[in-house]
C-alpha positions as CSV (number, residue, x, y, z in Angstrom):
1,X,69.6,122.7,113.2
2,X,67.6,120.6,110.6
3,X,65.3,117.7,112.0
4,X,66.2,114.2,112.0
5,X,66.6,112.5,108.6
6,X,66.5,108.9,108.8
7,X,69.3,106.9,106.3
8,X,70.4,103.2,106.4
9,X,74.0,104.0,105.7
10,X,76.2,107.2,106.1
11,X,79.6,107.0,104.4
12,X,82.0,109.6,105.5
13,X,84.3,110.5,102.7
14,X,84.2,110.2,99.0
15,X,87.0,109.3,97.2
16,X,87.4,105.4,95.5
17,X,86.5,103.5,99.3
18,X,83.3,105.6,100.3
19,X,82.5,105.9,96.1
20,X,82.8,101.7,95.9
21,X,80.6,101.1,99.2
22,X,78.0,103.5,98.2
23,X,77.8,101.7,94.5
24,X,77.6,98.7,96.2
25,X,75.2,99.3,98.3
26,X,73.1,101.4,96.0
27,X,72.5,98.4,93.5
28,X,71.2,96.7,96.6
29,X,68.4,99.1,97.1
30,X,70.2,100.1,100.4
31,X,69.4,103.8,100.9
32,X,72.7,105.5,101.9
33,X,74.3,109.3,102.0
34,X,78.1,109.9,100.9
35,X,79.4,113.2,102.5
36,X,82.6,114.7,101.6
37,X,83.9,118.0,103.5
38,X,86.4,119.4,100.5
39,X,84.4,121.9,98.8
40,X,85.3,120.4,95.0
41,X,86.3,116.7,93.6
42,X,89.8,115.7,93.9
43,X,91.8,116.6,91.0
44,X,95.2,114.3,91.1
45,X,96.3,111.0,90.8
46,X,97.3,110.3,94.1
47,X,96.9,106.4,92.9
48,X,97.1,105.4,89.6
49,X,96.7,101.7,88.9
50,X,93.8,100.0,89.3
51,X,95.1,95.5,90.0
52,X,93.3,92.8,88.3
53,X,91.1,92.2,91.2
54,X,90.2,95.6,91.5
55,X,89.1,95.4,87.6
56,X,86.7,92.3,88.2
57,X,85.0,94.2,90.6
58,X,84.4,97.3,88.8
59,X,83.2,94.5,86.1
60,X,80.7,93.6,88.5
61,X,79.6,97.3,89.1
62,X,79.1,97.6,85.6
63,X,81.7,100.0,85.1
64,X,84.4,98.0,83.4
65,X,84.2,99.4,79.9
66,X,84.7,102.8,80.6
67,X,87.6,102.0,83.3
68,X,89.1,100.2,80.7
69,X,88.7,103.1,78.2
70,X,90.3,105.1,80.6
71,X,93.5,103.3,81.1
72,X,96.5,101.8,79.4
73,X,97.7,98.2,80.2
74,X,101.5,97.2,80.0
75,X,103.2,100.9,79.9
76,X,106.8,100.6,79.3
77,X,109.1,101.7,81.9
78,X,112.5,102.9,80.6
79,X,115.3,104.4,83.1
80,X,118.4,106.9,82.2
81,X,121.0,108.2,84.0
82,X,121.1,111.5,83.3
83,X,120.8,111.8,79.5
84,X,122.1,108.4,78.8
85,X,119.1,105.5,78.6
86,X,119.8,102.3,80.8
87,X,117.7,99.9,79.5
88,X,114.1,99.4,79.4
89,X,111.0,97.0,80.3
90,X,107.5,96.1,81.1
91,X,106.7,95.8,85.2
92,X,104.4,92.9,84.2
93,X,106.4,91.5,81.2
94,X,104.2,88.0,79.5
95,X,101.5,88.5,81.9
96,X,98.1,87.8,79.4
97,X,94.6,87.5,80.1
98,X,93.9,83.8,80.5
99,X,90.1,82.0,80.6
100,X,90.1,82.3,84.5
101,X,91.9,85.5,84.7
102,X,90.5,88.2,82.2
103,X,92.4,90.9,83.1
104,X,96.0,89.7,84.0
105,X,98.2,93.0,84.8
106,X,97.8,96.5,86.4
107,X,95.9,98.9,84.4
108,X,97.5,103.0,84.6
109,X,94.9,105.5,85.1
110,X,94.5,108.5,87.1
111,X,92.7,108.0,90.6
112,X,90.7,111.2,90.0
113,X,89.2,109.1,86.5
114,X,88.1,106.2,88.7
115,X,86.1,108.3,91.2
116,X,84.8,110.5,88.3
117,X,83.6,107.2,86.6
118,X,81.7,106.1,90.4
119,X,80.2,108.7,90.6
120,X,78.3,108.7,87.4
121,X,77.4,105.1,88.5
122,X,76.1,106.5,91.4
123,X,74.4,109.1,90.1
124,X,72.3,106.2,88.1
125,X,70.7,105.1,91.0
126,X,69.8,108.8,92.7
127,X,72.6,109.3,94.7
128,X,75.0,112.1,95.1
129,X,77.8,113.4,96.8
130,X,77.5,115.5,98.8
131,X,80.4,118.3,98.9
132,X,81.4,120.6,101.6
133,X,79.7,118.4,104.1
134,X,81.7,117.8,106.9
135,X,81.4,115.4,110.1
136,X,81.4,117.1,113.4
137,X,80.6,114.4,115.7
138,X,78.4,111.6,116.2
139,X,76.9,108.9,118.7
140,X,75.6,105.3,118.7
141,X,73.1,103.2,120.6
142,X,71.8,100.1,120.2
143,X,69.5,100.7,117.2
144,X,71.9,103.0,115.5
145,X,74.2,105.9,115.0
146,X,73.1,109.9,115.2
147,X,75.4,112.0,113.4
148,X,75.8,115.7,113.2
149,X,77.1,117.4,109.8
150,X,77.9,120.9,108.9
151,X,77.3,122.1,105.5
152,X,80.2,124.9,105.0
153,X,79.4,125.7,101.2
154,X,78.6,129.4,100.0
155,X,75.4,128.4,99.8
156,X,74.7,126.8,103.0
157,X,76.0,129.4,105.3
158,X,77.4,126.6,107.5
159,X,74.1,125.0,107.7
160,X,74.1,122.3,110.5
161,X,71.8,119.3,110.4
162,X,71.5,116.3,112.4
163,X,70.9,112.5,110.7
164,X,69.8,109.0,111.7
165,X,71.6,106.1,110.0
166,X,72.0,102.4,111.1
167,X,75.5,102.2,110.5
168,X,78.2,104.9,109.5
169,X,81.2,104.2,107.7
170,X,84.3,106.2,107.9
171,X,86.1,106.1,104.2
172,X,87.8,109.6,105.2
173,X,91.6,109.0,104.9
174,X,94.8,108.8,106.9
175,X,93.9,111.5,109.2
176,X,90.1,110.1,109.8
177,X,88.0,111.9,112.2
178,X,86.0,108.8,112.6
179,X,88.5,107.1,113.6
180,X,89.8,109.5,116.4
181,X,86.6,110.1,117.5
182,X,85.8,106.3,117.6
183,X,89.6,106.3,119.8
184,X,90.6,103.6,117.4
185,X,94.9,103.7,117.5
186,X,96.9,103.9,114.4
187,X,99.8,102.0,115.2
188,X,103.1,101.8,112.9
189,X,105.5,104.3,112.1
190,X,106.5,108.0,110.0
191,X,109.8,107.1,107.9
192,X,111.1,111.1,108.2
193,X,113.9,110.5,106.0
194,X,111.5,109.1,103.2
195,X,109.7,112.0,101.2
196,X,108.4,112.4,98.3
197,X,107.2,115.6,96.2
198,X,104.2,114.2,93.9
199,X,102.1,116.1,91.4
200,X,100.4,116.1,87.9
201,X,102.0,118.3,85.1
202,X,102.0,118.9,81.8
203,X,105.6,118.7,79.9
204,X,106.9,119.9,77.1
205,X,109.5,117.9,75.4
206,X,109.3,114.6,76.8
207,X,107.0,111.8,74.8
208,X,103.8,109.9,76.6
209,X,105.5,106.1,75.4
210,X,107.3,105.5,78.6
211,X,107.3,105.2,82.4
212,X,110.4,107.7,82.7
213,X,112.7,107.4,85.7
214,X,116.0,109.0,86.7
215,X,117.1,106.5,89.5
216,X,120.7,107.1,89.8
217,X,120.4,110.8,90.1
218,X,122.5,111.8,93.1
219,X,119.9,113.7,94.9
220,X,117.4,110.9,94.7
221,X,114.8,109.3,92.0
222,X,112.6,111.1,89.7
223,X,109.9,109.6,87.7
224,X,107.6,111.1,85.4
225,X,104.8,109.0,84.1
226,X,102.3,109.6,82.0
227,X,98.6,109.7,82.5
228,X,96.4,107.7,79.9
229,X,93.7,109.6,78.7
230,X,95.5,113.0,79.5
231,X,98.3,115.2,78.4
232,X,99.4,115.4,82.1
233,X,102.2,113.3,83.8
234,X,102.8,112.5,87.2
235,X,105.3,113.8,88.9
236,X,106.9,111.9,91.5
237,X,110.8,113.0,93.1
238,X,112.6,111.7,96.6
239,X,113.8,115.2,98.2
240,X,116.1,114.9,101.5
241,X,114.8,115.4,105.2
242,X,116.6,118.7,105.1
243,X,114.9,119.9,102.1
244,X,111.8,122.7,102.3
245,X,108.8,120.5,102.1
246,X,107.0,123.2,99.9
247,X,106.2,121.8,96.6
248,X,106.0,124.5,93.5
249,X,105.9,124.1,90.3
250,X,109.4,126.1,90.2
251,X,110.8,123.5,92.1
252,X,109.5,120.5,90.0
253,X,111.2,122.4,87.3
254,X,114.5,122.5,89.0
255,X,114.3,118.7,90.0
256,X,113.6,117.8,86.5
257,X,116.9,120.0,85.1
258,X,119.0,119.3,88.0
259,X,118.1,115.4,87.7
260,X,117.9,114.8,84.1
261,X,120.7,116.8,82.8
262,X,118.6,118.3,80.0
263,X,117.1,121.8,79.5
264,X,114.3,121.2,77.0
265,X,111.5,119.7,80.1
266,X,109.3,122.0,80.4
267,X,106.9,121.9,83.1
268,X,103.5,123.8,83.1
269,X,99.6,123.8,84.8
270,X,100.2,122.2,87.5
271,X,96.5,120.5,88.8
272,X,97.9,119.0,91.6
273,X,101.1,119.5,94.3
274,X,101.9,117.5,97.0
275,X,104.1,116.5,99.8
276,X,104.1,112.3,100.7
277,X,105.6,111.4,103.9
278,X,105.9,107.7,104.2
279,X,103.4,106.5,106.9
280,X,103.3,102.5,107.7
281,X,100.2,102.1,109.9
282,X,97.3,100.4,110.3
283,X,94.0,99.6,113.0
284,X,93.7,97.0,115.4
285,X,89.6,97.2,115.0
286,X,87.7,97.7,111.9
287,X,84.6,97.9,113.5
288,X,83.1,100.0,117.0
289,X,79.7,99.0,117.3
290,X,77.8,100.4,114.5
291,X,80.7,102.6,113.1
292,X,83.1,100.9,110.4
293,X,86.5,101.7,109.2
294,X,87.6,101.1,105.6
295,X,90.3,102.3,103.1
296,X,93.2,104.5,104.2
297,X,91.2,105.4,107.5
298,X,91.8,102.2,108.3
299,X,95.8,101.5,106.9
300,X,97.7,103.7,104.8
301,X,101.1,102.7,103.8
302,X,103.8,103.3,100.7
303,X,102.7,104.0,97.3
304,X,104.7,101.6,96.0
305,X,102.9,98.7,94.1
306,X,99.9,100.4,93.6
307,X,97.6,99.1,96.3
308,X,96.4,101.2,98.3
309,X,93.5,102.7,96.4
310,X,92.6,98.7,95.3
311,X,92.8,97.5,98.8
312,X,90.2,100.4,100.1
313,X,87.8,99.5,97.2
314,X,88.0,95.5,98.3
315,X,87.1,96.9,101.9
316,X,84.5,98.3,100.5
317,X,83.8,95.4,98.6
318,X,83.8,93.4,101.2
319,X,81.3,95.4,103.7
320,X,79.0,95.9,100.9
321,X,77.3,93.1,100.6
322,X,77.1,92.7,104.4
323,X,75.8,95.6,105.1
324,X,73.0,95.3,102.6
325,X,72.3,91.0,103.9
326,X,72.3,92.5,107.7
327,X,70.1,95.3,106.7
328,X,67.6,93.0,104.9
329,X,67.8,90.7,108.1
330,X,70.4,88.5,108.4
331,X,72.0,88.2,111.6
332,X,74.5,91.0,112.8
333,X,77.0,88.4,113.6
334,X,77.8,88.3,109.5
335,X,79.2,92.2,110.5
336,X,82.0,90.6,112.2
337,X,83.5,88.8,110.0
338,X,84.4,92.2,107.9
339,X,87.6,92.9,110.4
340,X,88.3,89.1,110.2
341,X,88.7,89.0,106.9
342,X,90.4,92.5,105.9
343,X,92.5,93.0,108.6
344,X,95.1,90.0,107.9
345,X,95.0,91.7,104.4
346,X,95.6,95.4,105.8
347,X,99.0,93.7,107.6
348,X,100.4,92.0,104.6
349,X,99.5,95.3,102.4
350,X,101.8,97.2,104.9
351,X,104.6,94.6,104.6
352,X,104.6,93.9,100.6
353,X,104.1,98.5,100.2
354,X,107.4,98.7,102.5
355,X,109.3,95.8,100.6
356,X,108.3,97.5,97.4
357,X,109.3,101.2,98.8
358,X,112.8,99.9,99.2
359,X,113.2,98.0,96.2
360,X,111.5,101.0,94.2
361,X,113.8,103.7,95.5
362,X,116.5,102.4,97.0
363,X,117.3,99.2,95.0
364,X,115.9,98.8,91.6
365,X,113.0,100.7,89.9
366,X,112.6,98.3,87.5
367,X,111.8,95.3,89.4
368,X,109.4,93.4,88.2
369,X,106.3,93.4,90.2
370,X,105.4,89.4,91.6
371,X,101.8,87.8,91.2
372,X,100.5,89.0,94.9
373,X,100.4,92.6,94.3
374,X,98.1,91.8,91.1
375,X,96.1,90.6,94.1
376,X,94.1,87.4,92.9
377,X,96.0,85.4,95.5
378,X,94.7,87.1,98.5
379,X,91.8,84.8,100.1
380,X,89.6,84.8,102.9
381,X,90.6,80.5,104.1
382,X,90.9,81.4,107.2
383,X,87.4,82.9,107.5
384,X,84.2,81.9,109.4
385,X,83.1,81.7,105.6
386,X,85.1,79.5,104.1
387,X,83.6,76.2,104.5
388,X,85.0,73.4,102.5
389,X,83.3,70.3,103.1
390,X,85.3,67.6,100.8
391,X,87.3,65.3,102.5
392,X,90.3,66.2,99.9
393,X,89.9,69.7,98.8
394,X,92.0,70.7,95.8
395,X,94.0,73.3,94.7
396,X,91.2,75.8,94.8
397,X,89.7,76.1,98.0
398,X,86.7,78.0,99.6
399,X,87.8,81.4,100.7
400,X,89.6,81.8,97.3
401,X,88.6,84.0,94.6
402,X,86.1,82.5,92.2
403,X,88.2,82.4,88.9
404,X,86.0,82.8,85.4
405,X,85.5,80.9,82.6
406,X,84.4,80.7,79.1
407,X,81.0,78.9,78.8
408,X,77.9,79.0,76.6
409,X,74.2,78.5,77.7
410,X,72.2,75.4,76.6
411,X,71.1,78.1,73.5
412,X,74.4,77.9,72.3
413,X,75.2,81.4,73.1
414,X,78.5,82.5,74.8
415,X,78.6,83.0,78.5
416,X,81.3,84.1,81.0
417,X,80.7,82.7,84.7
418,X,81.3,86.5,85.6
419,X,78.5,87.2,83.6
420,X,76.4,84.8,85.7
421,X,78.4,86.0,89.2
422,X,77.7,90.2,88.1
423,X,75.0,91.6,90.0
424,X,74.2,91.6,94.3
425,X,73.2,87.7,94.6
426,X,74.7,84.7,95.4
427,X,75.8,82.2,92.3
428,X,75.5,78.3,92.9
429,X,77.5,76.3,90.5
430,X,76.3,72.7,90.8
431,X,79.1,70.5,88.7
432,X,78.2,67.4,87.1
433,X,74.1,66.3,86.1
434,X,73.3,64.9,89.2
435,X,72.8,68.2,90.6
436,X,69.7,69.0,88.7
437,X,67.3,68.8,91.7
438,X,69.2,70.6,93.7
439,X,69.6,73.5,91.5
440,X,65.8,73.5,90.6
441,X,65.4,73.8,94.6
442,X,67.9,76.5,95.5
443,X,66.3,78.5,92.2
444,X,62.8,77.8,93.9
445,X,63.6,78.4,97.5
446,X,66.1,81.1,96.9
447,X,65.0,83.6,94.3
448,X,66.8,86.6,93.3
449,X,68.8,85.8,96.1
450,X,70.4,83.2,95.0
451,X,71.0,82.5,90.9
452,X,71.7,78.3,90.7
453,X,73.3,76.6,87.6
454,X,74.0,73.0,86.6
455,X,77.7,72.9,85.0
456,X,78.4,70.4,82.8
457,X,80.6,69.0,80.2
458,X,79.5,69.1,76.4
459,X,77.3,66.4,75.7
460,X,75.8,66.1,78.5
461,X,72.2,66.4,79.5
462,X,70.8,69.4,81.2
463,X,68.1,71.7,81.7
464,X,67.3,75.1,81.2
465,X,69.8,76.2,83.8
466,X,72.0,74.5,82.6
467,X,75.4,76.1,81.6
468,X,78.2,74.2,79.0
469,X,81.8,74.1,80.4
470,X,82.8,74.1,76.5
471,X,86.4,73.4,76.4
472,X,86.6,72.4,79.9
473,X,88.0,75.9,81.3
474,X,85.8,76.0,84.4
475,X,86.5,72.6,85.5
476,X,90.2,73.1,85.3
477,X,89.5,76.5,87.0
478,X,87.8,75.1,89.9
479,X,90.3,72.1,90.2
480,X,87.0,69.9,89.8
481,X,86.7,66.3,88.4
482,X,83.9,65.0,90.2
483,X,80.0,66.2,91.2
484,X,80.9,69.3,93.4
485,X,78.5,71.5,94.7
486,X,80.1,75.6,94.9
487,X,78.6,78.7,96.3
488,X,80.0,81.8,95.4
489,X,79.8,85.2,97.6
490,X,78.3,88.4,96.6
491,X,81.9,89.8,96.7
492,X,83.1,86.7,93.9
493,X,84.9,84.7,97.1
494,X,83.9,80.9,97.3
495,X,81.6,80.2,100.0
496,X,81.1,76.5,100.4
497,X,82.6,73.6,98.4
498,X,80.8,69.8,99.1
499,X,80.6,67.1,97.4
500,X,76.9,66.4,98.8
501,X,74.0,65.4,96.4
502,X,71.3,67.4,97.9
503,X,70.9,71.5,99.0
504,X,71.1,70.4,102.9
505,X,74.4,72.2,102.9
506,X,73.8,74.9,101.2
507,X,70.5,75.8,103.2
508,X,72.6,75.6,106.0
509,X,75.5,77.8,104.7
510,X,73.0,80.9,104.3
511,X,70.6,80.4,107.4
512,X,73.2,83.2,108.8
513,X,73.7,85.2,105.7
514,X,70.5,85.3,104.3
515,X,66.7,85.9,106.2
516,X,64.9,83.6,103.9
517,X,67.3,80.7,104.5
C-alpha cells in the first residue's frame, strides 16, 4: 500500500457531476483528485440536452463556445404512425434568446461530448482523471476523510493506495458505493412495467433533420434522434415486462422494422446498448459529515425532460463554491446549506421527470415542454441565503437566478453582466449613483473576492467602475426603479437585495461566507 497522499477534495466518479465540481473547484485553486473505476470514458449519450441554466454555467466555466459548437438548438420533432407522418413540431416552439435570458431553449448534444469538453477544461488547470481507479472504502474524523483506492488497470496490477482529503464527494451514480457505505437510503420506487432499450447507432436510410418517433406503434414507442456533431442516432424503444432485457443490435433492428413498417433502416456500429429501468428515488441527506452526495448518487429518476445530467451539474455547482469558501476559511456552517438548497430541487425533479414519463410515452410525445424544465425558475428563496432586505421586494427576489443584461463600460465598450458575474468571486451591483462609496469600499475591502460595480442609467455620472445599463435591460431584469444594493453568489443566485446606502449590509452578508469579511 502507497503512503498517505494529502488532497483537499476527492470526487468519486467522473461523468458530467464529478467533471463540473472538479472544474469548479479547480479554477479556485482547490487541489482535488477525480477517480473513476471504468477502465475507459463513457461512450453514449445516456443524456442529451444540456437546459438554459445548465448553458450559463458552462458560460461561466468558460466552456460555452465549444458546448455550443457541439450542439443543435430547436431540432424538429416529427411523429408517424407507421409509414404515414402525423404531423410535426419544435418541443420549444418561439422560445428566443432575450437580454436576460441568452440561451432560451434546450440545446441536443451527446452526454459523452459534454464530459469530453470538461475534461479538456480540466486538464488546463493539471488535473486528470483518473481511470480504473476504484473506491474500496473510506473513513472520517473530525479533520477529514481517509480513503482507500485500488488501481485495477493493466498497468497497475491492482495497485492499492491510501489518501487524505478534507472532504470526499460521491458523483458515482444510481448504484453509489458512497452512498451505501455512508448508509444513506434511496427511497422511491422501480416502475417494472416501464423499460426502455436505449443505444447510439448509425442508420442507413433515415435523414439527421428530425426528432423521429413512432408513438402509436402497438408494441410501444420508438424514437430515433439524431446526435449533432455525429452520424449516430439515439436509439430509444419501450419493450414489455415480459420481453428479454438483452439489448443487441439485431434486436434494435427488428424494433425498428417491426415498428416503422419500412425495410430500408438499417442499423450498424452500435457504441453503446443499454437497458433503462425506470427508477424514481432520491436521498433524505446530502451530506454525512465530511462525505457529500451529488448527481444521480444522490436522485435518479425518468429521462424524460432532459434533466437529470443538468440537475447533477447544478449540484455540483452548487458545492463548488462552498467547498472552495470553507476551505479558504469560512465557517463550516456554509456546508449545510448545500442539502437545504438542492434537496427541495432533487423532490420536484422526481415529480416534473415522472409527469413527463407519462406524458412522453403514454400520452403525447409531442408535448411541448413548459418553462420549469428549461430550469431558470428554480431558486434557492427559501434558503439561509436569500436575504432580502426591502420592505417591498419585487418580482425578482434574492434566491433567484441573477438574469443578464446588455451593458457597456464607461469606455463605451459592450459588456454583458455575465461577463462581469464569470469567474469564482462574488459580483456587487450597486444601482443608482449614490452607491459610489460603497462600491469603492467593497472593491477596497474585498479584493478579488468580491468584484463591485456602480449601475447606472445613461447620462449619469460615474466612475471607473461604473457600468451603463444602456437601454435599460438590467433594470427591468432586476425589477429595480430605485437605489438598490444586489450581491450576486459565486453560483449566479442573488445573495442579498437592500435598499441601504452604505456596505454595513453587505459586510454582514459575507462575515459567514467569506474569512476576510
Amino acid at each position: 500500500m502507497k503512503q498517505l497522499s494529502d488532497r483537499q477534495v476527492l470526487i468519486v466518479g467522473a461523468g458530467p457531476t464529478g467533471l463540473a465540481l472538479a472544474c469548479d473547484l479547480a479554477r479556485r485553486g482547490v487541489a482535488c483528485r477525480i477517480i473513476e473505476k471504468a477502465p475507459t470514458y463513457f461512450a453514449g449519450s445516456r443524456g442529451k440536452g444540456l437546459q438554459p441554466r445548465s448553458l450559463e454555467v458552462l458560460e461561466d466555466f468558460g466552456v460555452i463556445n465549444s458546448i455550443l459548437a457541439g450542439g443543435r438548438f430547436h431540432l424538429r420533432f416529427r411523429g408517424y404512425d407507421g409509414t404515414t407522418i402525423l404531423g410535426e413540431g419544435d418541443l420549444h416552439e418561439g422560445r428566443q434568446p432575450t437580454p436576460d435570458v441568452p440561451y432560451a431553449s434546450t440545446l441536443i448534444i451527446p452526454q459523452w461530448r459534454v464530459e469530453q469538453i470538461l475534461r479538456d477544461q480540466l486538464a488546463t488547470h493539471g488535473i486528470h482523471v483518473e481511470l480504473a481507479t476504484e473506491l474500496t472504502g473510506f473513513e472520517q474524523d473530525k479533520s477529514g476523510v481517509t480513503a482507500t483506492v485500488v488501481h485495477t488497470g493493466v498497468l497497475h496490477d491492482s495497485a492499492s493506495e491510501q489518501l487524505r482529503a478534507a472532504y470526499l464527494v460521491g458523483c458515482d451514480g444510481g448504484h453509489s458505493f458512497v452512498r451505501k457505505t455512508l448508509g444513506v437510503g434511496f427511497e422511491g420506487e422501480t416502475w417494472e412495467t416501464e423499460r426502455m432499450l436505449l443505444g447510439d447507432v448509425r442508420v442507413d436510410g433515415l435523414d439527421r433533420d428530425y426528432w423521429h418517433a413512432w408513438p402509436k406503434a402497438r408494441a410501444g414507442v420508438l424514437a430515433l434522434c439524431p446526435l449533432p456533431g455525429t452520424d449516430v442516432f439515439q436509439f430509444q424503444a419501450q419493450i414489455a415486462p415480459d420481453e428479454p432485457p438483452e439489448p443487441s443490435l439485431e434486436r434494435f433492428q427488428a424494433i425498428v422494422n417491426e415498428r416503422t413498417g419500412r425495410s430500408d433502416l438499417r442499423l450498424y456500429d452500435a457504441t453503446w446498448l443499454s437497458l433503462y429501468r425506470a427508477n424514481v428515488r432520491m436521498v433524505d441527506r446530502y451530506r454525512v459529515g465530511r462525505v457529500f452526495l451529488a448527481g444521480d448518487a444522490a436522485h435518479v429518476h425518468s429521462p424524460a425532460g432532459g434533466q437529470g445530467m443538468n440537475t447533477g451539474i447544478q449540484d455540483a455547482y452548487n458545492l463548488g463554491w462552498k467547498l472552495g469558501q470553507v476551505l479558504g476559511g469560512a465557517p463550516d456552517e456554509l456546508l449545510t446549506t448545500y442539502e437545504e438548497e438542492r434537496l427541495p430541487i432533487a423532490a420536484w425533479l422526481l415529480g416534473i421527470t415522472s409527469k413527463l414519463h407519462r406524458q412522453s410515452f403514454q400520452e403525447n410525445p409531442n408535448v411541448q415542454r413548459s418553462a420549469e424544465t428549461l430550469q431558470l425558475a428554480l431558486n434557492y428563496r427559501h434558503s439561509a441565503l436569500a436575504r432580502d432586505e426591502r420592505k417591498v421586494p419585487g418580482g425578482v427576489q434574492a434566491g433567484d437566478r441573477a438574469p443578464d443584461a446588455p451593458c457597456h463600460a464607461v469606455t463605451g465598450t459592450p459588456i454583458r453582466l455575465f461577463d462581469l458575474f464569470r469567474g469564482p468571486h462574488f459580483t456587487l451591483l450597486a444601482f443608482g449613483v449614490a452607491h459610489t462609496d460603497t462600491v469603492a469600499a467593497i472593491n477596497k475591502r474585498y479584493g478579488d473576492v468580491v468584484h463591485a460595480y456602480t449601475l447606472v442609467h445613461p447620462g449619469a455620472a460615474t466612475d471607473q467602475a461604473g457600468i451603463i445599463d444602456t437601454d435599460g435591460h438590467a433594470h427591468r431584469a432586476y425589477d429595480i426603479d430605485t437605489a438598490t444594493l444586489v450581491l450576486i453568489r459565486p453560483d449566479g443566485y442573488l445573495g442579498l437585495m437592500t435598499h441601504a446606502l452604505t456596505a454595513e449590509p453587505v459586510d454582514d452578508y459575507l462575515r459567514s461566507l467569506v474569512s476576510s469579511a
